[in-house]
C-alpha positions as CSV (number, residue, x, y, z in Angstrom):
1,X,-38.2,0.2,0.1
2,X,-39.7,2.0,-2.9
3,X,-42.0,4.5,-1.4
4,X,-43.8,7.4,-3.5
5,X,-41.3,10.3,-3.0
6,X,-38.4,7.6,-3.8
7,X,-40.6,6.2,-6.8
8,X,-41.0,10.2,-8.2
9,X,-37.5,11.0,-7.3
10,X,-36.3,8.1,-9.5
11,X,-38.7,8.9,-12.4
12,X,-39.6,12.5,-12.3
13,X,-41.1,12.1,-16.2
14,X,-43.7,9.2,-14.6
15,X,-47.6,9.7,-15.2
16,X,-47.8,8.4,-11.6
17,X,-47.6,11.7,-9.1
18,X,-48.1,10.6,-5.3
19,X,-49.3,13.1,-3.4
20,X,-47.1,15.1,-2.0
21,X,-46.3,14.9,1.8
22,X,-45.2,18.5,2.3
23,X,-47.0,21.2,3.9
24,X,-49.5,23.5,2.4
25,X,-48.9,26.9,1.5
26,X,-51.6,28.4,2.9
27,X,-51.6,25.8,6.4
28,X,-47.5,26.7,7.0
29,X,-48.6,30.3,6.1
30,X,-51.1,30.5,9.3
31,X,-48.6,28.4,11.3
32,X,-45.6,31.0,10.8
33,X,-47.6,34.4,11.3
34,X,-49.6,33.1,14.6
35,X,-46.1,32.1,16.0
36,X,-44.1,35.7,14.7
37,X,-43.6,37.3,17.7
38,X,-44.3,40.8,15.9
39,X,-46.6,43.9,16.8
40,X,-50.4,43.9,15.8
41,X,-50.0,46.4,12.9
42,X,-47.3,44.6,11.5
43,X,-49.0,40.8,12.0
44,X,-52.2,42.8,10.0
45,X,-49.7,44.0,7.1
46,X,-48.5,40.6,6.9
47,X,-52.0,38.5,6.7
48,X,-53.7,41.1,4.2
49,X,-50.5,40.6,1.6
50,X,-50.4,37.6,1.8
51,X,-54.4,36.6,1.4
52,X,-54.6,39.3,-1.0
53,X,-51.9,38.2,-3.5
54,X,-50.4,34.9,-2.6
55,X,-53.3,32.8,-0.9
56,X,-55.7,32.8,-3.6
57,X,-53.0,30.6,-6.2
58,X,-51.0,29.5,-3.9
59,X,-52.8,27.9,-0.8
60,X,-53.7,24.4,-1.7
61,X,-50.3,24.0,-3.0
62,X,-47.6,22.1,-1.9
63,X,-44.6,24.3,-0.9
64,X,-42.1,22.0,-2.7
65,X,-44.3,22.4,-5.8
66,X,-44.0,26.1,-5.9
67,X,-41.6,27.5,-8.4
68,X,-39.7,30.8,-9.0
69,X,-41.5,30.6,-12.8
70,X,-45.3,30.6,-11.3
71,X,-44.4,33.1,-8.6
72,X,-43.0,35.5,-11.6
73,X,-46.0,34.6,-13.5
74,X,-48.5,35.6,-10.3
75,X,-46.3,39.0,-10.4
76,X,-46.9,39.6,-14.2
77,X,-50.9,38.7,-14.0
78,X,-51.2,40.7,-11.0
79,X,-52.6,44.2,-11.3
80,X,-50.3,46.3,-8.7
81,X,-51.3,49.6,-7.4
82,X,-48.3,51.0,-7.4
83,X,-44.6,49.5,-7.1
84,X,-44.3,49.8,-3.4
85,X,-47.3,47.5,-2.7
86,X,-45.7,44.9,-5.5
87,X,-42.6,45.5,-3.6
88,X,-43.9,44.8,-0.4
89,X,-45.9,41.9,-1.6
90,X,-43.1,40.3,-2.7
91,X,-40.6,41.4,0.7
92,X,-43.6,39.6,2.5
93,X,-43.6,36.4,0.4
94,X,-39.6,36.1,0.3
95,X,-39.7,36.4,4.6
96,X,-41.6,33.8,4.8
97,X,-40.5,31.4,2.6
98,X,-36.8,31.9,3.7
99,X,-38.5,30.6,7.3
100,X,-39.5,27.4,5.0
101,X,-35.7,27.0,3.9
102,X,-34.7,27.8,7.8
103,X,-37.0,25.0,8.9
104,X,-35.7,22.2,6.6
105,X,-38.6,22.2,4.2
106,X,-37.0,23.8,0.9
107,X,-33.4,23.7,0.2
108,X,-34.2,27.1,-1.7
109,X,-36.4,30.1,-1.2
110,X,-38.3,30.3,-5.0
111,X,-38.9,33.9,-4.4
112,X,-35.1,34.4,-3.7
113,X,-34.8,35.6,-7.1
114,X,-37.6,37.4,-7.5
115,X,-36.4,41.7,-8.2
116,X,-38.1,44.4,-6.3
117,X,-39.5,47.4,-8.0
118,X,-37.5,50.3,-7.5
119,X,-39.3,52.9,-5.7
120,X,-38.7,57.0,-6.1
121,X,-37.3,58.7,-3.7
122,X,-39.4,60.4,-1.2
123,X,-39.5,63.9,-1.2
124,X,-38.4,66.0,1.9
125,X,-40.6,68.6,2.4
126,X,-39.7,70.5,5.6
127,X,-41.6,73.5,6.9
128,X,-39.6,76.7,7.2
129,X,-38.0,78.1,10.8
130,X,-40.7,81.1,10.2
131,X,-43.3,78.4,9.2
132,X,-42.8,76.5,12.2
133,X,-43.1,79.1,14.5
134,X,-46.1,80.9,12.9
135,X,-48.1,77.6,13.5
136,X,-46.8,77.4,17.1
137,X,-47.2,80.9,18.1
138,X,-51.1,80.4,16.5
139,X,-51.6,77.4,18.2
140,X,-51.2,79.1,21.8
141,X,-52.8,81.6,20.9
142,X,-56.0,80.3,19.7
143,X,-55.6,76.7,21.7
144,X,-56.9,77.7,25.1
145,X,-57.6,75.7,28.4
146,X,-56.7,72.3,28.0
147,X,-56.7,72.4,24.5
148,X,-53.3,73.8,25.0
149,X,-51.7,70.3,25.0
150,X,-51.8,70.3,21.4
151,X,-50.1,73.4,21.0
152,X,-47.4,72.1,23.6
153,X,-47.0,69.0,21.6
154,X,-46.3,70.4,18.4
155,X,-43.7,73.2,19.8
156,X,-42.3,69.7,21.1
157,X,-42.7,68.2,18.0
158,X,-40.9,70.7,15.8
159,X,-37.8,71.3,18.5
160,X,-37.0,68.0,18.9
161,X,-37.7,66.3,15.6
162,X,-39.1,62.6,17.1
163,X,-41.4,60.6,15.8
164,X,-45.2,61.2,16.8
165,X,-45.9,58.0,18.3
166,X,-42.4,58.4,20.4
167,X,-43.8,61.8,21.8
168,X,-47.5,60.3,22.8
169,X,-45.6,57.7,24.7
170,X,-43.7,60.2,26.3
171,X,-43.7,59.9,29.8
172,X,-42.9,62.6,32.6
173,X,-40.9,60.4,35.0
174,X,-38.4,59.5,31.6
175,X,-38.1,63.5,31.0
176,X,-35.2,65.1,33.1
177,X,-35.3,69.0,32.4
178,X,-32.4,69.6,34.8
179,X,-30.1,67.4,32.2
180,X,-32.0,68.4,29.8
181,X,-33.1,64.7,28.4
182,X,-35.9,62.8,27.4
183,X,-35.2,58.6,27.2
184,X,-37.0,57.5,24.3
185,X,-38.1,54.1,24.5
186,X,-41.5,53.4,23.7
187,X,-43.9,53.8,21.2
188,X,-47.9,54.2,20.7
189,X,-48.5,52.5,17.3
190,X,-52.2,50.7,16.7
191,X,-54.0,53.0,19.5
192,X,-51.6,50.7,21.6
193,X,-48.5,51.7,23.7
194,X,-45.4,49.2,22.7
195,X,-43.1,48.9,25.4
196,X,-40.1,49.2,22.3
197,X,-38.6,51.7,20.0
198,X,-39.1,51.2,15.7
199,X,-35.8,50.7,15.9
200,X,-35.5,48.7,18.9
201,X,-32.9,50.8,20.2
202,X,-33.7,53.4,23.1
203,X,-31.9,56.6,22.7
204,X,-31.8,59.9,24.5
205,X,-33.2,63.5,23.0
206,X,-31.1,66.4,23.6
207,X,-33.8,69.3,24.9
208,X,-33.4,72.8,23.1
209,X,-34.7,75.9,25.0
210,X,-38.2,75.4,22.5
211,X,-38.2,72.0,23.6
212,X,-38.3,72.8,27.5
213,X,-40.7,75.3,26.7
214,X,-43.2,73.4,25.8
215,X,-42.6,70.6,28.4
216,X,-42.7,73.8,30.8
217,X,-46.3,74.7,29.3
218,X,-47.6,71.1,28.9
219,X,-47.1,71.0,32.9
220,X,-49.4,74.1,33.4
221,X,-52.0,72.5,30.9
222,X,-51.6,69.4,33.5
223,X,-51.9,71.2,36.4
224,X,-55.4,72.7,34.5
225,X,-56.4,69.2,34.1
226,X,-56.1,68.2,37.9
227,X,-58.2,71.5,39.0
228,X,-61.1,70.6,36.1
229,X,-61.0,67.1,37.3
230,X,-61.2,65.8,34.1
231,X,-61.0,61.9,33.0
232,X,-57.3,61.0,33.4
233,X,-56.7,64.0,35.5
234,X,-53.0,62.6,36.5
235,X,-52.2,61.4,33.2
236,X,-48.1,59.9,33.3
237,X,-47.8,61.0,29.7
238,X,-47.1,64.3,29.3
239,X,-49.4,64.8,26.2
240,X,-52.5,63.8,26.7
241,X,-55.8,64.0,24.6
242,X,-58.3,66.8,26.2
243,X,-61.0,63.6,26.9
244,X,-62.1,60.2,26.8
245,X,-58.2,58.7,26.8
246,X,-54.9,58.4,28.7
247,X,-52.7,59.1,25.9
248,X,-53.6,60.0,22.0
249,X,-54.5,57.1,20.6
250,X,-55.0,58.3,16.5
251,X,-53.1,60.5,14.2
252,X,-56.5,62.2,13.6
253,X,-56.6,63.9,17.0
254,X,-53.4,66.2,16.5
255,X,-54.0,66.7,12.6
256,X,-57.4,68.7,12.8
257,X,-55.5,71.4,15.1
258,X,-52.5,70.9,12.8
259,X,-54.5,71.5,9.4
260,X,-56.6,74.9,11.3
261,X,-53.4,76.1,12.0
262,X,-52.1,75.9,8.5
263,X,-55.5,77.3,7.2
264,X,-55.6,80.0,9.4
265,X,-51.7,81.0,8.7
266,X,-51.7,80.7,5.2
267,X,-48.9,77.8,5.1
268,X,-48.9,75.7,2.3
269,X,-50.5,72.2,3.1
270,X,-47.8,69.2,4.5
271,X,-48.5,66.3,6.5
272,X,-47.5,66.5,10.6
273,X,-44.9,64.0,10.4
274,X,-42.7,67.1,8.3
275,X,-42.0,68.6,12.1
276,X,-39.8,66.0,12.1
277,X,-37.7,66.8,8.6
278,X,-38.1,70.2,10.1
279,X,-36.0,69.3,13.0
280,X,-33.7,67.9,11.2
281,X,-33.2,70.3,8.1
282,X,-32.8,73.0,10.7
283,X,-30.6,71.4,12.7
284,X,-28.5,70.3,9.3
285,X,-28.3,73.9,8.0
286,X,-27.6,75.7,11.8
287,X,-23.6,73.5,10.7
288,X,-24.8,70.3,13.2
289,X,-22.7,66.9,12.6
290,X,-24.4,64.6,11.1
291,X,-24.0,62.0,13.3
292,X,-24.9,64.4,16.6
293,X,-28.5,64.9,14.1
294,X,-28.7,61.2,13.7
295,X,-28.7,60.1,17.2
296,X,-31.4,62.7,18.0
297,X,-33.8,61.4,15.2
298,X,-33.2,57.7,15.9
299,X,-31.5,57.1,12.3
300,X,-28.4,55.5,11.4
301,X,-25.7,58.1,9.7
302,X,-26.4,56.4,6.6
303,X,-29.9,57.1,6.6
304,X,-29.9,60.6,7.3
305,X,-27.2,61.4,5.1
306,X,-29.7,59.7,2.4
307,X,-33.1,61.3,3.2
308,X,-31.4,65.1,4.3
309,X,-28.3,65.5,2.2
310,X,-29.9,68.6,0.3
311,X,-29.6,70.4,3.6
312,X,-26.0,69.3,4.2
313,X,-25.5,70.4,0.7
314,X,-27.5,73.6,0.8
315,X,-25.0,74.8,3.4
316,X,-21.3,73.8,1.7
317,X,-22.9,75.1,-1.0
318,X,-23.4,78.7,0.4
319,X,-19.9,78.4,2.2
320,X,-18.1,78.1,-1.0
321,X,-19.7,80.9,-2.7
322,X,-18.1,82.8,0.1
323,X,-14.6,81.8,-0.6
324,X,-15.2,84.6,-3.3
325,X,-16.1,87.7,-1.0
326,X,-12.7,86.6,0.9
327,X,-10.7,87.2,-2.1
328,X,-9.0,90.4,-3.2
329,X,-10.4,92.7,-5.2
330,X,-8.5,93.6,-8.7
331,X,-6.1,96.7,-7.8
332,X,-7.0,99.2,-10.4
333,X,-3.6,101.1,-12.0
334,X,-3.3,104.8,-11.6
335,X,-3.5,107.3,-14.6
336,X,0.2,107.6,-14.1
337,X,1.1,103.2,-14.3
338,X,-0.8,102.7,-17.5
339,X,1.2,105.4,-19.6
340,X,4.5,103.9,-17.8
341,X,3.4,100.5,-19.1
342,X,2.4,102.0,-22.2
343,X,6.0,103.6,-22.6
344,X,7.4,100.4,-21.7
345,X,5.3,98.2,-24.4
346,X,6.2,101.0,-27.2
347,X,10.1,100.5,-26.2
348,X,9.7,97.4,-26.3
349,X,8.4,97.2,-30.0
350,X,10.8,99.8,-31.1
351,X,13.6,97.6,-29.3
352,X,12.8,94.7,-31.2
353,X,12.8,96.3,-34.6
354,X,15.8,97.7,-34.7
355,X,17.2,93.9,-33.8
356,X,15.1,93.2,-36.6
């Protein structure tokens, strides 16, 4: 039986174009991100790249009538703010088109091909030791009553190096100060707490002295809490906002103590997230192993060594310089051994003239 898609498979040059019996763009598009089983910020990443740069052109179109030569065409008319959203926008588009190959629709993914902008690497700005502790020691000073918390969380923050949405999920019954461990293995991202890790792995934090210092303090801000009967007196997490919440629910709430601090200390201007790369370049520069620094951040050996290896560097650096304070000094001859050697250079000349 001749049917359309045999009739345009046999004549592909033919006037006559049936229409086509595969899905939609923009209907497999909402059909694939409702069934993704992925986290709310990353299900809103998806849906604004793709209705943003894909849906407009692409929607009504069949999928099997959607080439690698009109995607590259949508890249070139497309006014990109800078590479990384082009190169997200185009990571997006390739994920879910490979599910179109996965499911039998295509035979090959038209954005397959498609190159990624390189992007520059990002710069590792750490505070310094000094730094760090100014901003600490200012925070408990000037952070009183149950304002406190803040200043516990950011000594825990810079001794520990985890991520911030791994410390506001932190609970006290995963925290064992007699082994000196906190389990990592949840996350607050979207003003939600996520029952996973970003990497999906759980790990377990090493505590420092700092570390249990502030957990020790954070306790005392607790016990505070209970007498003042405050909302969420008996918090489980062991950073709590001062009101209205259970656990810290936006970035915003740490950063205005963060950015006082700063001001009032005179340190130059750098986003929270740098206690982390402050953990870690300290650690990195105290002689750590890289891999012992690795597990403590949550990052593959590979990664670290990619994002800190000026620190690593910084330190072999300073070690061979001091392979020349172990050396000896030049002995320096005595009046009486340079006119030897002087005797012995003018024998020498007189020696070989006369075999002259």
């Amino acid at each position: 039986m001749l049917t359309d898609a045999k009739y345009a498979e046999l004549f592909p040059s033919t006037s006559y174009n049936p229409e086509s019996q595969c899905p939609l763009f923009g209907e497999y598009a909402q059909l694939w991100l409702n069934g993704r089983k992925i986290v709310k910020g990353t299900r809103r990443n998806y849906r604004a790249s793709l209705n943003r740069f894909w849906m407009p052109a692409l929607a009504t179109k069949p999928l099997d009538k959607i080439t690698t030569f009109e995607l590259r065409k949508l890249i070139s008319a497309t006014e990109w703010a800078s590479p990384s959203q082009e190169r997200t926008a185009i990571q997006h588009l390739r994920t879910m088109l490979a599910s179109v190959v996965a499911d039998g629709i295509l035979s090959r993914n038209p954005a397959g091909s498609l190159e990624l902008p390189k992007l520059g690497k990002k710069v590792i700005d750490p505070f310094e030791r000094e730094e760090a502790d100014q901003i600490i020691d200012w925070m408990y000073a000037n952070l009183t009553g149950s304002l406190g918390i803040y200043a516990c969380y950011f000594e825990f923050a810079f001794y520990t190096g985890m991520r911030p949405g791994e410390i506001i999920a932190l609970r006290w019954d995963e925290v064992d100060t007699r082994s000196k461990v906190a389990r990592v293995c949840r996350i607050m991202a979207d003003g939600e707490i996520h029952e996973r890790t970003k990497t999906g792995v759980h790990r377990d934090v090493l505590l420092n002295a700092r570390a249990l210092h502030a957990l020790d303090m954070a306790r005392e801000v607790a016990t505070l809490r209970a007498k003042q009967r405050r909302q969420f007196p008996d918090s489980p997490y062991i950073f709590p906002p001062t009101k209205n919440f259970e656990f810290i629910q936006q970035a915003s709430v740490t950063d205005k103590h963060f950015r006082a601090a700063l001001v009032a200390c005179g340190i130059r201007r750098r986003p929270q997230y740098n206690c982390r790369h402050t953990y870690a370049s300290m650690c990195l520069t105290a002689g750590m192993k890289p891999g012992f620094v690795a597990n403590q951040l949550g990052h593959s050996v590979q990664m670290l060594l990619s994002r800190y290896a000026r620190w690593m560097e910084s330190r072999a650096d300073w070690d061979e310089l001091a392979k020349l304070d172990t050396q000896p000094a030049p002995k320096v001859a005595s009046e009486a051994e340079q006119n030897a050697s002087a005797e012995v250079v003018v024998l020498g000349s007189i020696g070989t003239k006369l075999v002259q």
